[in-house]
C-alpha angles and dihedrals in degrees: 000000000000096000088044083055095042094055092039086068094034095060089040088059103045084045084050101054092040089236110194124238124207106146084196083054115038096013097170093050092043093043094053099044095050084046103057099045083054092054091046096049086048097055089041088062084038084060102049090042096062101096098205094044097121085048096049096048090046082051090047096052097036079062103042083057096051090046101050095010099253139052130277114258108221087060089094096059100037086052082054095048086051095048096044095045083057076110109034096175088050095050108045082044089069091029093057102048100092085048085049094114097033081055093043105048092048090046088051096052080068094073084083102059118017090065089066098045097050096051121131123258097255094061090044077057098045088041091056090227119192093004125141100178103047082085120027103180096065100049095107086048115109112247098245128185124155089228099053103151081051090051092071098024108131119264085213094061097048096048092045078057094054095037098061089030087069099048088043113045102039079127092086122086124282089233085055093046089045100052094049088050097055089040102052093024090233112163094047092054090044084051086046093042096065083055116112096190090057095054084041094062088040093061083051097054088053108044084061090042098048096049088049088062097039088049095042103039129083123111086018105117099149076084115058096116090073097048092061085041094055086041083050098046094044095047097055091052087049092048083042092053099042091041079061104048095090097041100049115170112231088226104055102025088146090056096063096032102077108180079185106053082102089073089048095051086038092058084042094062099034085059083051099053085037084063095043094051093042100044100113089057088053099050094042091052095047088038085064087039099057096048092033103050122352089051091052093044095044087052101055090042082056091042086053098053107121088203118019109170115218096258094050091044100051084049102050091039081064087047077065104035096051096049090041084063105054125100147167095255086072087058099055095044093056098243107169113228130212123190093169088114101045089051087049088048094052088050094057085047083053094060095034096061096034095066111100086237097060122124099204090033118183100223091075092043098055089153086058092056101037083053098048090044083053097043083046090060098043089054088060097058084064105046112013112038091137093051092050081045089056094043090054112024104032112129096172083132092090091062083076088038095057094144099050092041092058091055094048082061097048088049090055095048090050086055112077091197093053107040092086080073097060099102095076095074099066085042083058090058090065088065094063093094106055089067087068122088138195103250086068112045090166101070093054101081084034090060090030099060089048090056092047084051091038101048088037082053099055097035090046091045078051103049088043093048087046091047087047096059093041091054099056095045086057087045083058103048084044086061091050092041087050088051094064095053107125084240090080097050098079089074091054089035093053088039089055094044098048086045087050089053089037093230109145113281097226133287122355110266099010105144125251110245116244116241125232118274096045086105090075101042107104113201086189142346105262098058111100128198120208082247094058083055102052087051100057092033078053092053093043091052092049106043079060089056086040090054100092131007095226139330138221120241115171092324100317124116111220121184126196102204096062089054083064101039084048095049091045092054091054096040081042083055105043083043104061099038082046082052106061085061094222121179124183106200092044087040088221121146133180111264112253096243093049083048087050092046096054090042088055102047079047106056087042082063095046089050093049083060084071084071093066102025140049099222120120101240085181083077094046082052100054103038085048097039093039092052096047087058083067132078089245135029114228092274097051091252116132127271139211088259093047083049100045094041100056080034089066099035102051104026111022095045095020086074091037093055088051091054096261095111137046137198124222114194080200098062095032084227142095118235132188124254128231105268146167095245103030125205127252096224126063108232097203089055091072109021093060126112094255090048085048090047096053088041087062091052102046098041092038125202092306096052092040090054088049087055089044089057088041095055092046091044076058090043097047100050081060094061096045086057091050096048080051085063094041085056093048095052088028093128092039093054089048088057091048080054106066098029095056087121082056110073092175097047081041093049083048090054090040087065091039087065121091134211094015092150089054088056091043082053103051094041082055096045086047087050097056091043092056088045090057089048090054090051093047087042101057094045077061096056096041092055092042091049084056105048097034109023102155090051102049088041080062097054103042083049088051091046092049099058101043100134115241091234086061111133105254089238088063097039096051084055088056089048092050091053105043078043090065089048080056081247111161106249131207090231120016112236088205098067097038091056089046089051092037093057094057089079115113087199158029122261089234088053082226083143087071088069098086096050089053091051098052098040095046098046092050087047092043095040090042095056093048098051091248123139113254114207088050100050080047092050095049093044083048084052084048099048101037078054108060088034089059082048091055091060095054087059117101088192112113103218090037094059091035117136093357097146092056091049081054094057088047084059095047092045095056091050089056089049093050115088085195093058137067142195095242096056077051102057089048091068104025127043108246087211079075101059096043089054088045090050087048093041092057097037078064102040082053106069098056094045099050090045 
């Protein structure tokens, strides 16, 4: 109601004083007039649309009554307002009347500027619009027009003017509509402009006209003016195009569907980063321009005023003043400049000369104004480059198109050509908050977390798409790879064979297989192959993800590249393990070399990606191959080690130990042997030195290691059967001890022993699990020795001259480390950490201590009427206490063996059914204790070797 009341006495004003319009004289007057009764006709028609208006003011007074205890007073008249705007068209019809020359007059200066903006795209082609090049030797030349605010107005505004202005002001006479119809050629343009083919051809004139600017300029800043046309022009096609995507016509579908609109918004934001990055240019040129031209010309057109009040004069004198004083210096040294005031001043001038009183009025000064409107603009190519970026580039309208925006995207991924160009849909993300405002905050992180899903969408759909196709090209150099595996070779070398003996070379008509290497034979250029495809589709899509190293939404950095590092890790991941072809219920695996071969191919694809996209695939490499050397990937999933490991174990010696398999220290290999049931897997074919070989390459050091435990845990659960059947014939063998000079007392104890063949058994299962590790052992050795030598000659020198005098302890630290290089070691430091770890107990029986504390206080406290748990509790406080006081020493024999007093701690709390971990851990950190635990597991294994 206010602003209605508000706009009411504005337009009766400007009617009053008889104010003149002329939007290629006082743009900013004329503009902003046109604009606000546009915004108010368009509320007005808001208003009698809502369907539960009448409902919404009853609820607002019932509870304004309720509230202050009466009605508001202006509800009469609101109720009236909503009754009378029942017909909006009807009612600003007779509302507008008095306003009806203001209106026209302002309506009619368009006639010099709309024709030209609504011309075909033929004539802008003829007209050479927006071109540089057409004439070279002007090129250096300014881009000049005496209407320069009107050359990048929005299409879109002036015809939303016309067009309510039509339906609003049929009241005038049919000689006046006529004549502004003639004059501004107005009914054929609003005809055209329902035509979808015309807006087609014009896209197309832009998108080539767009990518000429974006390729020419650079330090050109003498034209600037058609780089916000051509923004302006763009961005009305494209508002045009997304406005329509919900009303296509049947007969011209193709018209309102462009699989191309993502060059156009491309070239958009490539001119827009072209301005950012060459703004200084830009200021410094127009800097110049402003002191060495607009301020001499302003000031003869002042000295020439035949009548110049005191209050023009003194503003226009500082129009003068403030560019004489500019000059390049400011530029250098960064100052930051700031016209605001002088362009409000020059709108206040602007009222002030288009009144009918005036006495400098601007109507009959039209070269005044033409010159200010042009030094305004210049002005703003100093201080204000973003906000004329966001007047005529800004495409914050797809924030509330979201679903036609979206499929704008997928189109242009489903379009090889067009995918390059991508990357403008996130850019266009950045846009979404400048169609916030301040007068309604809530709506920002409304509008701000579209544009974050919005921008993670797009950038994610493009990393997968990218992945995808990466992924298909390495699917197919894994098929060619796989091509030249010696396997393949039986079938050429019996053709050739059978060729060589002239014996018939199989069926009739059965093809000849092609050999490796046709693919690459072209009889001609125009013949392309999918993967040919998949390479360019793959270019075009990362040039796209190469195009910016990151962008700004709300606040918040994106960057493309790292979409696609993270998705080829995963997709790295999901493909090797694929890869090994494991299947759990057949008990088939990939052989190691044919793993190695694809991996290979793989990871040759995944390095040629470097070559269109700065990302560091090393990276990619170590974080994939490291974790497939664990147990477990980062995301608990199984790795190749993992596969192959229980693979060998409880396929591979599992038959062996049931006598279908057979190790031959000759061979190096274990083969199977003829049996009833054969097997489906060819143990030689991946127990061989070469399988071995490529096992070692693919698993590592650390997977090999964890094979290597595997195979002692294995190991060791043998011996602690074996020590169960020691146990069992434990006085018989102390007999056979001590008669060992008596065979027939001997042969009489032999029969006496059970379960000999078990223990042959086991000693024979432990035996062919030590073969395979020395197998695996030595292929370990052979792949290290390639890739370090240096370092594993070092280590086999270091191994070789260890004195034989050398304490144990030392000597078990040289044998884990030549047992990582896959060196043959005197004692195996493996299997003496898996049997090791079998002991319950320490030498010293230190570990007897906590039992004694505990079963000793409770005897002692008991027997003196004192409370247990808290005289535990207080000798626990006591003792964490003076513990806590031992790590702060820096004396060596004071802090000597302190882990292992933590662990003693730790160890009469867990024998003490008074006391609990977690009354521990109040007084004494539990990352102690962890450390302490780790500390004397090391110290262990040297200890126990």
């Amino acid at each position: 109601m206010e602003f209605k009341d508000h706009v009411c006495e504005l337009l009766n004003t400007i009617d009053a004083c008889q104010v003149f319009f002329d939007i290629t004289v006082n743009f900013d007057l004329t503009k902003n007039y046109l604009d606000l009764v546009v915004t108010y006709t368009t509320l007005m028609i808001i208003l009698s649309r809502i369907e539960e208006r009448k409902a919404i003011i009853g609820l607002y007074n019932y509870a304004h009554e309720m509230t202050h205890g009466a009605s508001d007073r202006e509800y009469p008249r609101l109720g009236q307002m909503i009754v009378d705007y029942e017909n909006p068209l009807k009612k600003m019809m007779e509302e507008f009347v008095p306003h009806g020359k203001s209106l026209s007059d302002a309506l009619l200066s368009l006639q010099m500027v709309y024709p030209r903006r609504n011309l075909s795209a033929d004539q802008w082609r003829n007209a050479q619009l927006l071109s540089l090049i057409s004439a070279p030797s002007t090129m250096l030349n300014p881009a000049q027009s005496d209407t320069m605010p009107c050359e990048y107005l929005s299409l879109d505004a002036m015809e939303k003017w016309i067009t309510f202005y039509l339906k609003d002001f049929f009241f005038l006479s049919s000689s006046l509509i006529a004549f502004i119809m003639c004059s501004v050629h107005l009914l054929p343009a609003c005809v055209m402009s329902r035509r979808g083919s015309m807006h087609r051809e014009r896209r197309k004139f832009l998108r080539s006209a767009l990518k000429e600017l974006a390729t020419v300029l650079a330090s050109l800043g003498c034209w600037a003016l058609f780089v916000f046309m051509a923004l302006s022009f763009a961005r009305d096609e494209i508002i045009w195009l997304l406005r329509h995507a919900d009303n296509i016509q049947k007969k011209s579908t193709d018209d309102f569907i462009d699989k191309h609109i993502a060059e156009l918004i491309f070239y958009m934001e490539e001119l827009r980063a072209h301005v950012r990055k060459y703004g200084p240019v830009m200021q410094r040129y127009y800097v110049q321009y402003l002191s060495g031209f607009d301020a001499v010309v302003l000031n003869e057109l002042v000295q020439n005023l035949s009548v110049c009040p005191e209050d023009e004069s003194i503003i226009m004198s500082s129009f003068v003043n403030t560019m004489t004083s500019l000059s390049v210096k400011q530029v250098e040294d960064g100052e930051v400049f700031d016209f605001r005031g002088m362009r409000l001043d020059w709108f206040r001038l602007q009222a002030y000369t288009s009144v009918s009183k005036a006495s400098l009025g601007i109507a009959d000064h039209k070269e005044l104004g033409k010159m200010m409107n042009t030094i305004i603009f210049h002005t703003k190519m100093v201080d204000s480059l973003v906000d004329m970026l966001v007047e005529t580039s800004d495409l914050s309208i797809f924030c509330f198109y979201s679903r036609a925006f979206e499929k704008m995207f997928q189109q242009c991924l489903e379009l090889p050509s067009q995918s390059r160009h991508s990357i403008c849909f996130p850019l266009l993300c950045t846009h979404f908050m400048s169609c916030t405002h301040e007068l309604c905050p809530e709506e920002r992180h409304h509008i701000g977390d579209r544009s974050l899903s919005l921008c993670n969408m797009f950038l994610d759909e493009m990393a997968k798409q990218a992945r995808n196709l990466i992924t298909d090209i390495c699917t197919e150099q894994c098929t060619l790879s796989d091509q030249l595996l010696p396997k393949h070779c039986a079938k050429t070398i019996s053709q050739a064979v059978n060729k060589k003996s002239k014996k018939a070379t199989g069926k009739k008509g059965e093809p000849e297989r092609e050999k490796p290497g046709v693919e690459s034979m072209r009889k001609n250029r125009l013949l392309v192959t999918n993967l040919d495809k998949l390479h360019t589709a793959l270019s075009e899509l990362c040039f796209s993800i190469n195009y910016i190293p990151n962008l700004m939404v709300w606040e918040h950095t994106f960057t493309p590249r790292e979409y696609l590092t993270s998705h080829l890790e995963i997709r790295f991941t999901k493909s090797i393990v694929g890869m090994t072809m494991y299947n759990q219920a057949t008990q088939e695996i990939a052989k190691p070399s044919e793993l190695l071969t694809s991996v290979r191919a793989y990871m040759t694809v995944l390095q040629s990606i470097e070559n269109y996209v700065t990302i560091d695939i090393t990276r990619v490499f170590n974080n994939v191959l490291l974790q497939q050397t664990q147990h477990l990937d980062s995301h608990g999933e199984p790795t190749i080690t993992s596969l192959y490991t229980n693979w060998y174990l409880e396929t591979l010696l599992r038959q062996v130990s049931n006598g279908h398999i057979a190790y031959f220290p000759a061979m190096k290999a274990f083969v199977n042997l003829p049996t009833e049931n054969e097997l489906t897997f060819n143990a030689e074919e991946y127990s061989d030195i070469s399988e071995m070989r490529s096992l070692s390459e693919l698993l590592g050091p650390y997977g090999m290691k964890f094979l290597s435990e595997s195979l002692m845990w294995h190991i060791s659960s043998q011996v602690a059967e074996l020590k169960k059947l020691v146990v069992e014939n434990m006085e018989v063998l102390n007999q056979m001890r001590t008669s060992f000079d008596k065979p027939e007392h001997m042969a009489a104890l032999f029969k006496k022993l059970t379960s000999v063949d078990s223990v042959l058994k086991r000693m024979t299962i432990i035996g062919v699990i030590l073969s395979f590790r020395s197998l695996a052992q030595e292929a370990l050795r052979d792949v290290l020795s390639c890739h370090i030598p240096f370092l594993v000659s070092s280590v086999e020198d270091f191994k070789d001259h260890i004195p034989r005098e050398t304490d144990m302890k030392v000597a078990m630290n040289v044998y884990e480390l030549s047992s990582a290089a896959g060196l043959p070691c005197e004692i195996d430091p493996a299997l003496v950490v898996a049997l090791s770890s079998q002991k319950s107990g320490h030498c010293n029986n230190i570990h007897c201590l906590a039992k004694a504390i505990n079963q000793i206080a409770a005897a002692l406290f008991t027997i003196h009427k004192g409370s247990i748990e808290d005289r535990l509790k207080e000798f626990l406080a006591l003792a964490s206490s003076s513990l806590l006081k031992i790590g702060q020493e820096t004396d060596k024999m004071t802090t000597r063996n302190r882990e292992s007093v933590y662990l003693l701690l730790d160890m009469i709390v867990q024998e003490s059914p008074f006391l609990t971990m977690d009354l521990l851990e109040s007084c004494f950190p539990y990352v102690l204790l962890r450390n302490a635990y780790h500390a004397v597991y090391k110290q262990s294994i040297s200890a126990n070797a």
